[in-house]
VOBAMAR-606749 format. One record per residue (C-alpha): x, z, y; residue number from 1. Coordinates in Angstrom, 2 decimals, always signed. Layout:
BEGIN
+---------+---------+---------+------+
|      px |      pz |      py | rofi |
+---------+---------+---------+------+
|       X |       Z |       Y |  NUM |
...
+---------+---------+---------+------+
END
This chain:
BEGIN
+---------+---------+---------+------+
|      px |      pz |      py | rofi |
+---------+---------+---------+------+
|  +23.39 |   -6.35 |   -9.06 |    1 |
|  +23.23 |   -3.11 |  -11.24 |    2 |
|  +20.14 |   -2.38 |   -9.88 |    3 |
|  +18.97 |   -6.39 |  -10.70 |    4 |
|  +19.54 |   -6.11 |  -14.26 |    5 |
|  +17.68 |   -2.74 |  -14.52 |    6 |
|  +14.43 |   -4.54 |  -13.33 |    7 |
|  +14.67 |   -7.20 |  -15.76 |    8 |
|  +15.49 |   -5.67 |  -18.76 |    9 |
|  +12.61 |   -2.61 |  -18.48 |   10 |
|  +10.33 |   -5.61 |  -17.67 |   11 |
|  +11.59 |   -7.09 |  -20.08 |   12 |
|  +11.33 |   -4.47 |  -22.93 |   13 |
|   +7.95 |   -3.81 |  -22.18 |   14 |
|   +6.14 |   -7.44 |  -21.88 |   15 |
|   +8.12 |   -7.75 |  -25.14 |   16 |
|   +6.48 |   -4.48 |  -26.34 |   17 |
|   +2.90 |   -5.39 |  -24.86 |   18 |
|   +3.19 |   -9.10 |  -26.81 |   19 |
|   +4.05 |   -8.02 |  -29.91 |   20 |
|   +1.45 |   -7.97 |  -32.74 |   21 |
|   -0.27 |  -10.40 |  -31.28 |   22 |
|   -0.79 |   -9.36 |  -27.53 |   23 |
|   -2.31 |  -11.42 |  -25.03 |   24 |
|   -0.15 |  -13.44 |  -23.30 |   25 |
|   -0.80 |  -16.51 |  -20.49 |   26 |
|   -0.66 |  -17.21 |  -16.73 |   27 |
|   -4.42 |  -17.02 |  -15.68 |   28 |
|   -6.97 |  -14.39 |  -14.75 |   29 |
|   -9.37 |  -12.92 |  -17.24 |   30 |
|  -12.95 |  -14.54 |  -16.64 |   31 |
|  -14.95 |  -11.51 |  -15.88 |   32 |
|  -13.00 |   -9.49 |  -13.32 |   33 |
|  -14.42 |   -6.01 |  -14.00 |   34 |
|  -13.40 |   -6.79 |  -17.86 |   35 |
|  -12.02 |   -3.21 |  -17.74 |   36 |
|  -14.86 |   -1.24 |  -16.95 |   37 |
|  -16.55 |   +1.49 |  -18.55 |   38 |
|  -20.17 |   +1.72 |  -19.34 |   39 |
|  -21.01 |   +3.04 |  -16.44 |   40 |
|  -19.38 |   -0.38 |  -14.15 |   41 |
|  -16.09 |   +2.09 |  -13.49 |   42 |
|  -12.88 |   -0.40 |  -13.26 |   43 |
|   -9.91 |   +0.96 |  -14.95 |   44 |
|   -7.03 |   +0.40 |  -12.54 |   45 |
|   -3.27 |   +1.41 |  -12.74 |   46 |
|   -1.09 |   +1.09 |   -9.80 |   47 |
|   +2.64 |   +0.73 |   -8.96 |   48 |
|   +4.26 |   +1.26 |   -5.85 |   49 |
|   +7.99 |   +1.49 |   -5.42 |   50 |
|   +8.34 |   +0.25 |   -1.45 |   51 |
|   +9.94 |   +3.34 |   -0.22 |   52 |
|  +11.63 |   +6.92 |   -1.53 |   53 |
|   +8.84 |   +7.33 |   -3.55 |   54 |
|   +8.02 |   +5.80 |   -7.24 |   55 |
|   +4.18 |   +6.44 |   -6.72 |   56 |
|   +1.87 |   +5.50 |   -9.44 |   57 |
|   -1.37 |   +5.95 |  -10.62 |   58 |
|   -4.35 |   +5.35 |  -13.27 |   59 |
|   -7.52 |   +5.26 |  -11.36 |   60 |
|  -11.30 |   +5.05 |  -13.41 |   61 |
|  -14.24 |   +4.48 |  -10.61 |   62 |
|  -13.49 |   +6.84 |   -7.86 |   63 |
|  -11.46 |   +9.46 |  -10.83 |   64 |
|   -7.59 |  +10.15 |  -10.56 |   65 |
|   -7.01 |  +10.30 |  -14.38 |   66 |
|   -3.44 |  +10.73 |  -13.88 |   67 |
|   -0.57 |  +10.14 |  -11.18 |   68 |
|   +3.00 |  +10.69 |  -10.73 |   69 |
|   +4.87 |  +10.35 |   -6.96 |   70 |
|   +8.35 |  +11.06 |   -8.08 |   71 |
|  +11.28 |  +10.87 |   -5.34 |   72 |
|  +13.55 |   +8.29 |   -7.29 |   73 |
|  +14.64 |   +6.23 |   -4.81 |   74 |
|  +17.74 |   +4.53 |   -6.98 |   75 |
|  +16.16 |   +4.81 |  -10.51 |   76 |
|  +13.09 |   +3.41 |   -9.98 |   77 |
|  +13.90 |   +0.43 |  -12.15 |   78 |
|  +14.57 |   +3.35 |  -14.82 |   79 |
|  +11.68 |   +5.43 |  -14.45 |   80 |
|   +8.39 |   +3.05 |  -13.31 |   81 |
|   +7.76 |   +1.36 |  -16.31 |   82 |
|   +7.83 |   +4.72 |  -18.76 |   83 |
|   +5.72 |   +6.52 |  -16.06 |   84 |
|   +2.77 |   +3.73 |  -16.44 |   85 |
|   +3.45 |   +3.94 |  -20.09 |   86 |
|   +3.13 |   +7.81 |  -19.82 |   87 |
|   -0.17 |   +7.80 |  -17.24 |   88 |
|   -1.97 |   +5.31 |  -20.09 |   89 |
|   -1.17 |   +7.64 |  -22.91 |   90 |
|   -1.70 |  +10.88 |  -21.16 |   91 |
|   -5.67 |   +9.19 |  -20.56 |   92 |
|   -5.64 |   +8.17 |  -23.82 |   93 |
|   -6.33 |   +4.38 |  -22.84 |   94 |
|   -4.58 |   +1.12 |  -23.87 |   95 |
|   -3.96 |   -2.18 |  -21.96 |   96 |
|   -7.07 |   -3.88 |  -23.12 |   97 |
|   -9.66 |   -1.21 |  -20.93 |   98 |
|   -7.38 |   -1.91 |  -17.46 |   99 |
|   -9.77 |   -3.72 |  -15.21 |  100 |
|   -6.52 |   -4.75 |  -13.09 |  101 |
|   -3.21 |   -3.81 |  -12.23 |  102 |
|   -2.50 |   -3.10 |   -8.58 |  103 |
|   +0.83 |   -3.27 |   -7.03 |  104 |
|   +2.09 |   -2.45 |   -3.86 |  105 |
|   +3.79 |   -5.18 |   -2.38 |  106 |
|   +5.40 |   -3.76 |   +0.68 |  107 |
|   +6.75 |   -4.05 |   +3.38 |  108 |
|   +9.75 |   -1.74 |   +2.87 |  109 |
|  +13.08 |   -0.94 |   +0.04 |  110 |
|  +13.65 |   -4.97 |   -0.40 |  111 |
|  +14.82 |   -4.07 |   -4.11 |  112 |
|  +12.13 |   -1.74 |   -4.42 |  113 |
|   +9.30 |   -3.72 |   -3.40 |  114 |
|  +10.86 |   -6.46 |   -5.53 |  115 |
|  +10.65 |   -4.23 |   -8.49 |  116 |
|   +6.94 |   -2.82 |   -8.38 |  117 |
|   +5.83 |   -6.97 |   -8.19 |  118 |
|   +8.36 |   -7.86 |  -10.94 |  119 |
|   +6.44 |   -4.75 |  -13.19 |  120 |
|   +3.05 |   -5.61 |  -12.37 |  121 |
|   +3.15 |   -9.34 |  -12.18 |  122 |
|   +5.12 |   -9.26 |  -15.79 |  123 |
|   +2.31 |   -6.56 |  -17.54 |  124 |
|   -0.68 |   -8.69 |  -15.32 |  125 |
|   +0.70 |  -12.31 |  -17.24 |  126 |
|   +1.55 |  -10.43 |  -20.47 |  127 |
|   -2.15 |   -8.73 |  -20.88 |  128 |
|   -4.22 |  -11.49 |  -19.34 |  129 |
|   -5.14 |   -9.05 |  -16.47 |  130 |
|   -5.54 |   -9.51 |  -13.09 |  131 |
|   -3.10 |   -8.41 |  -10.55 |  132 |
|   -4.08 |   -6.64 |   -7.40 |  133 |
|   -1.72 |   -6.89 |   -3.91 |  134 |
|   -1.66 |   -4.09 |   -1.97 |  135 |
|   -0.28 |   -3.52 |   +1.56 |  136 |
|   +1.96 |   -0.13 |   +1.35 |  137 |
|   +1.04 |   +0.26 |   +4.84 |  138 |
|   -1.87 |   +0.20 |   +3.91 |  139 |
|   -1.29 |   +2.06 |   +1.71 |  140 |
|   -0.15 |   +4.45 |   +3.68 |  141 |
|   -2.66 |   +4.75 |   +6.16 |  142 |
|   -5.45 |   +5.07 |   +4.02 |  143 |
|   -3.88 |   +7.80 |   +2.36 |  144 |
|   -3.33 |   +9.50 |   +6.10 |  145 |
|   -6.67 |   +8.86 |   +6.80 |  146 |
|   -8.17 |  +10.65 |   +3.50 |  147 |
|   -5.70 |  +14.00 |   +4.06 |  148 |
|   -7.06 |  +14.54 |   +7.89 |  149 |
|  -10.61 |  +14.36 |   +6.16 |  150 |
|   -9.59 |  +17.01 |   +4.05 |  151 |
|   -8.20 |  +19.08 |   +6.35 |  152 |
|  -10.83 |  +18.88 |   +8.83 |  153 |
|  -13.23 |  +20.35 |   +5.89 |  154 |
|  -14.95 |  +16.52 |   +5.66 |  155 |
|  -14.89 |  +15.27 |   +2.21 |  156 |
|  -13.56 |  +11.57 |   +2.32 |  157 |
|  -16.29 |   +9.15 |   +2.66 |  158 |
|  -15.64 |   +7.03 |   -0.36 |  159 |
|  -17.49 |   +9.06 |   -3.01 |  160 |
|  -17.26 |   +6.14 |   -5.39 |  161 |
|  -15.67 |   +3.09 |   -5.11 |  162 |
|  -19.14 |   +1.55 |   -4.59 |  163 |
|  -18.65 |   +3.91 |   -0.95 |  164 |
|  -15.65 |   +2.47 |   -0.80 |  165 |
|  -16.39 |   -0.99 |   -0.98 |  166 |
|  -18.98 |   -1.05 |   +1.72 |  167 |
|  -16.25 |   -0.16 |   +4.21 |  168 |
|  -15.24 |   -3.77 |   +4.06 |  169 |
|  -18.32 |   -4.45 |   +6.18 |  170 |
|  -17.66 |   -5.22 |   +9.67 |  171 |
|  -19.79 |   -2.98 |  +12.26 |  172 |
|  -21.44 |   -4.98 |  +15.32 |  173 |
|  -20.25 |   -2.34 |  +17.45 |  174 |
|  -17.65 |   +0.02 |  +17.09 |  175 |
|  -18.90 |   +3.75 |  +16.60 |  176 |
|  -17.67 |   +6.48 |  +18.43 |  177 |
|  -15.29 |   +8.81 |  +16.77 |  178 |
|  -13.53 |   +5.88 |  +16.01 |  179 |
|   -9.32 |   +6.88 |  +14.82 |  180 |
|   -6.43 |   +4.40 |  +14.61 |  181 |
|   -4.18 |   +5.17 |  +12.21 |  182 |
|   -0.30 |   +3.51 |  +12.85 |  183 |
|   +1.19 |   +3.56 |   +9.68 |  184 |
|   +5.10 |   +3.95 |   +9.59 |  185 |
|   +8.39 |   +3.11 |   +7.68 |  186 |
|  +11.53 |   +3.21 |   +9.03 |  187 |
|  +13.23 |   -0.19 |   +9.11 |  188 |
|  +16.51 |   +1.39 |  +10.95 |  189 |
|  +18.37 |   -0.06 |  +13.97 |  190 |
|  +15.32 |   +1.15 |  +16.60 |  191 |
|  +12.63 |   -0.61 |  +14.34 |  192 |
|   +9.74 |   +0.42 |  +11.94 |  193 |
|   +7.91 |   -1.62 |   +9.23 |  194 |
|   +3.94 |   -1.00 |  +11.00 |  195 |
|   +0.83 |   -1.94 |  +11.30 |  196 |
|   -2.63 |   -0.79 |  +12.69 |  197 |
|   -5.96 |   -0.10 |  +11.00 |  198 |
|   -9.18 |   +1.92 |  +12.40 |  199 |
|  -11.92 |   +4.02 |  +10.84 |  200 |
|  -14.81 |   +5.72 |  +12.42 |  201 |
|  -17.59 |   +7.97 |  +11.54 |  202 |
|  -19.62 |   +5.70 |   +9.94 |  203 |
|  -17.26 |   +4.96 |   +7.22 |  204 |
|  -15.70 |   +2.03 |   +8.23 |  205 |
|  -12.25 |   +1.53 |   +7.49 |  206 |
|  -10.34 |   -2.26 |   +9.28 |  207 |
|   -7.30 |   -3.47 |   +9.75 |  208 |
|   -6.63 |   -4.38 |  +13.49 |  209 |
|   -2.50 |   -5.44 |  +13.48 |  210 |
|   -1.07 |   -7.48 |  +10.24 |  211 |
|   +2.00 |   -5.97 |   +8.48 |  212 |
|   +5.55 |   -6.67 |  +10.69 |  213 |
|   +8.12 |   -5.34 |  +11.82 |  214 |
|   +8.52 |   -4.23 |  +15.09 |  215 |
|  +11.28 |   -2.54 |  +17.41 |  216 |
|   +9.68 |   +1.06 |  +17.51 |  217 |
|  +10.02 |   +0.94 |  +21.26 |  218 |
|   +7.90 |   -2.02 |  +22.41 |  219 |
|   +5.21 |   -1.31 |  +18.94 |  220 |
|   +4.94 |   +2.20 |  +21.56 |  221 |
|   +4.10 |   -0.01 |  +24.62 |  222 |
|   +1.70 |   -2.07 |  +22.93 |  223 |
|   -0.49 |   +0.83 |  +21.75 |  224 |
|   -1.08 |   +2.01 |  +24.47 |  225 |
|   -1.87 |   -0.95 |  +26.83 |  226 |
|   -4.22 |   -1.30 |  +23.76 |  227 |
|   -5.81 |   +1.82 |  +24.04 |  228 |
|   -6.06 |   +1.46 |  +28.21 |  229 |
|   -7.81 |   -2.15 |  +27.80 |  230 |
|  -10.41 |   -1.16 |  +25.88 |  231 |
|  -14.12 |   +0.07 |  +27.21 |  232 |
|  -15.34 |   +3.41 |  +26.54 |  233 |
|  -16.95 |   +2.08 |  +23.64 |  234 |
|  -14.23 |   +0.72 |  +21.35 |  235 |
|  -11.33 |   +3.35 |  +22.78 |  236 |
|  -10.58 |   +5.61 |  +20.20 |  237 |
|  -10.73 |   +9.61 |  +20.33 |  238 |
|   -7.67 |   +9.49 |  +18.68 |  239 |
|   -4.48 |   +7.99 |  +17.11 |  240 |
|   -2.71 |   +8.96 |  +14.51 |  241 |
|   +0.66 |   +7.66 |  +13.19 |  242 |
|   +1.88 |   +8.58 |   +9.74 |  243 |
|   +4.68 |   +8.17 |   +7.74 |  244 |
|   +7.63 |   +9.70 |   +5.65 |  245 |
|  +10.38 |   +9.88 |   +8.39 |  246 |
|   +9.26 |  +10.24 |  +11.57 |  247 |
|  +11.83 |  +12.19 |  +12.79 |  248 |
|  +13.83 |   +9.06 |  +12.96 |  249 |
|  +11.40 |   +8.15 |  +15.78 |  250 |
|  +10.16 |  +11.22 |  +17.76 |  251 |
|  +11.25 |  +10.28 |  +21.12 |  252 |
|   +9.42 |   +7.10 |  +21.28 |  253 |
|   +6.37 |   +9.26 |  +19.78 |  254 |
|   +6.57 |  +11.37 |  +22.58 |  255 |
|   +6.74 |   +8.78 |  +25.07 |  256 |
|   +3.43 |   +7.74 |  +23.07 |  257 |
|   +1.39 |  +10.91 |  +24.14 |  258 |
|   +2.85 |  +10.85 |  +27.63 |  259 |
|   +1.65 |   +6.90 |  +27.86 |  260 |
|   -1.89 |   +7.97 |  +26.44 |  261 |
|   -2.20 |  +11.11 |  +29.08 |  262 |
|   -5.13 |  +10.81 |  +31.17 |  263 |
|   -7.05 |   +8.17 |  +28.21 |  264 |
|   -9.30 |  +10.13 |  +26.82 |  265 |
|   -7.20 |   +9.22 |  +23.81 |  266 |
|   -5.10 |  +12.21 |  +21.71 |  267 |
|   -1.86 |  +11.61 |  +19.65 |  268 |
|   -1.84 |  +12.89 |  +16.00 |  269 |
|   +1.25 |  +12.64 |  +13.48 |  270 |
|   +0.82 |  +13.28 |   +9.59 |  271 |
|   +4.21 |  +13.27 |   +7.74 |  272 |
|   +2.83 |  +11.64 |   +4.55 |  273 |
|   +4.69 |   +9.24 |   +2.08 |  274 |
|   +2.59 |   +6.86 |   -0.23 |  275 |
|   +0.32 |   +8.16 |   -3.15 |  276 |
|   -0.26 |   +6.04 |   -6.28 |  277 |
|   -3.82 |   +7.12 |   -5.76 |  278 |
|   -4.03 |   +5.34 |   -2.76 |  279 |
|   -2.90 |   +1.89 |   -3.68 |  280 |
|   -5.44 |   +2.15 |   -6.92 |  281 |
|   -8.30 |   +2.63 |   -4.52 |  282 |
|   -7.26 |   -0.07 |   -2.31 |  283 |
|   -6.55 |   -2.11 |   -5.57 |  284 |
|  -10.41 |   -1.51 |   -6.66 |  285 |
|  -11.04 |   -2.41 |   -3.58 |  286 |
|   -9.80 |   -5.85 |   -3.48 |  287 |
|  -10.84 |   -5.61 |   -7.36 |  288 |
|  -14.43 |   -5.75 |   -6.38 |  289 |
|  -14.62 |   -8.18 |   -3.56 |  290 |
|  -12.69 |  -10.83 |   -5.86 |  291 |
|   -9.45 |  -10.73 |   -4.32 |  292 |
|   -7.22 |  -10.92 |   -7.18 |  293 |
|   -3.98 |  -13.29 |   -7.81 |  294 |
|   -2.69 |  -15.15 |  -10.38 |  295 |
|   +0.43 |  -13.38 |  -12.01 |  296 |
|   +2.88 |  -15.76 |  -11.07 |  297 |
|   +1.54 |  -16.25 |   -7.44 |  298 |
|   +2.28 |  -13.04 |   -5.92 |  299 |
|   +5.12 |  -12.49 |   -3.97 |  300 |
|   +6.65 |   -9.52 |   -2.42 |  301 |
|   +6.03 |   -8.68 |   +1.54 |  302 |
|   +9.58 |   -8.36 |   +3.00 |  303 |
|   +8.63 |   -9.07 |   +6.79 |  304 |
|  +11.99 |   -9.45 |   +6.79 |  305 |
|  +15.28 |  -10.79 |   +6.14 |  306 |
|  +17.57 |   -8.49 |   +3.06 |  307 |
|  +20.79 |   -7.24 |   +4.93 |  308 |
|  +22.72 |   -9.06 |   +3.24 |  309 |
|  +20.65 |  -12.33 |   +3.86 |  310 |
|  +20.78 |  -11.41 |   +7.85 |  311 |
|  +24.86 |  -10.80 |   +7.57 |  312 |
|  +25.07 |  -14.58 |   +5.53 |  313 |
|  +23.11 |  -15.94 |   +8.22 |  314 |
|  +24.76 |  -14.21 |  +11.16 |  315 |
|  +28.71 |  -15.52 |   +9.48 |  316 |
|  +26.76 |  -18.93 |   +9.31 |  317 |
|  +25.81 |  -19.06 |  +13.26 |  318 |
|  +22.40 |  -19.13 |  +12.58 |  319 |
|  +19.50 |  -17.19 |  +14.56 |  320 |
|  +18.20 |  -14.09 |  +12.22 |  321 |
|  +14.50 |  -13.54 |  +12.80 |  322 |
|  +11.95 |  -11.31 |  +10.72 |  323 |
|  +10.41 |  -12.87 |   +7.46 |  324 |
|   +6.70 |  -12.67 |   +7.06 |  325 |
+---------+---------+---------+------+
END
């Protein structure tokens, strides 16, 4: 409850603050989408994600990181994410009129968390008459994974500018080789995982093949790799890689995924990585510049899921408890 009230009073204090002297305040998206951009057709985008441990946000200009915190706050981030975005816009010396959008990563993951990154960005998105950008944290999460094992394999990450970036939205006809699936991870406790699966290749393309769930760590394991053995030798991919902040929690089933890919042609990779503001403002230009924007008031949080305390009310009630998409 505590943790309740936070949320709505430092979204409160700041759509008050953002109003004030005659600030721009309704329900519905500005008319030209790319409003915020510079000269040069750059959005201006700042992100929010508070899914997990980490209070991740960023201000993103084109393809340019002009600032971003990831801060492990896991119980204050109802006290600390709406002075960080403050912070990142004065830091760049830019105001709430030059934001192109505001992106916000909508989970799955922390039910209160994810609650409070869509309560911030939905309440700044109505109060500045900007759009508002969804964001999978999986995604999220992913992407970011994906990005890091360019770097360290000396390749510089394919999106150059978010022009790059947006042509990766184009489906291929047929899938290259040196194609990677990347199994995003967070721990969902009791044997299961909040996952998903998306692919890239070498020719830049970067899909989602599994929505957003969760899944019992176990069977998710099983399904890979009967995945991986029905395909031909042209979608199969060289490799998989699963990333995520605590995999620990699920290293035996990981390891019975590289025994179940022996003899596939197929290699196992794991990046410990947690979520990057970065990341959800690329993937928030992203869906910026293919139109994929909501109204404020629309967007709702992805809990997959029941809360705990939903599933124990439901469980004293009798009544079957099944996962919330």
């Amino acid at each position: 409850m505590k943790e309740d009230q936070q949320e709505t009073s430092a979204a409160a204090s700041w759509r008050a603050e953002a109003t004030a002297g005659g600030g721009v305040v309704g329900n519905s998206l500005v008319s030209n989408s790319l409003a915020g951009a510079d000269s040069e057709g750059s959005p201006l985008v700042l992100a929010i994600d508070t899914s997990t441990a980490v209070m991740a946000a960023a201000l993103l200009e084109g393809d340019r990181v002009l600032g971003e915190l990831n801060s492990m706050s896991e119980r204050n981030h109802s006290v600390y994410s709406v002075p960080a975005l403050q912070e990142l816009l004065r830091q760049a010396n830019k105001t709430p009129d030059e934001l192109a959008a505001i992106a916000v990563g909508r989970g799955p993951g922390s039910y209160t968390g994810t609650r409070i990154a869509v309560t911030i960005g939905k309440t700044l998105a109505w109060a500045w008459g900007k759009p508002l950008v969804g964001v999978s944290s999986l995604e999220g999460i992913a992407y970011g994974a994906w990005r890091l094992s360019q770097t360290a394999a000396g390749e510089h990450p394919s999106d150059e500018g978010y022009t790059a970036d947006h042509a990766l939205s184009q489906e291929p006809q047929e899938q290259p080789k040196g194609s990677r699936w990347f199994v995003p991870m967070i721990d969902a406790r009791r044997g299961q995982a909040y996952t998903a699966l998306f692919r890239t290749s070498g020719g830049g393309y970067w899909g989602r093949l599994a929505d957003d769930s969760i899944r019992l760590t176990a069977k998710w394991i099983e399904e890979l790799a009967q995945q991986v053995r029905a395909a031909d030798e042209a979608t199969r991919p060289e490799a998989i890689v699963v990333a995520g902040e605590q995999l620990e929690l699920h290293s035996a089933q990981l390891g019975q995924l590289g025994h179940l890919l022996e003899g596939t042609g197929t290699s196992l990779h794991t990046i410990h990585y947690a979520v990057e503001g970065a990341q959800i403002a690329r993937l928030g230009r992203n869906l910026l510049l293919r139109g994929e924007v909501s109204v404020p008031h629309a967007l709702v949080p992805n809990y997959t899921q029941m809360a705990e305390a939903e599933a124990k009310l439901a469980a004293a009630r009798g009544q079957e408890v099944s996962p919330r998409g």
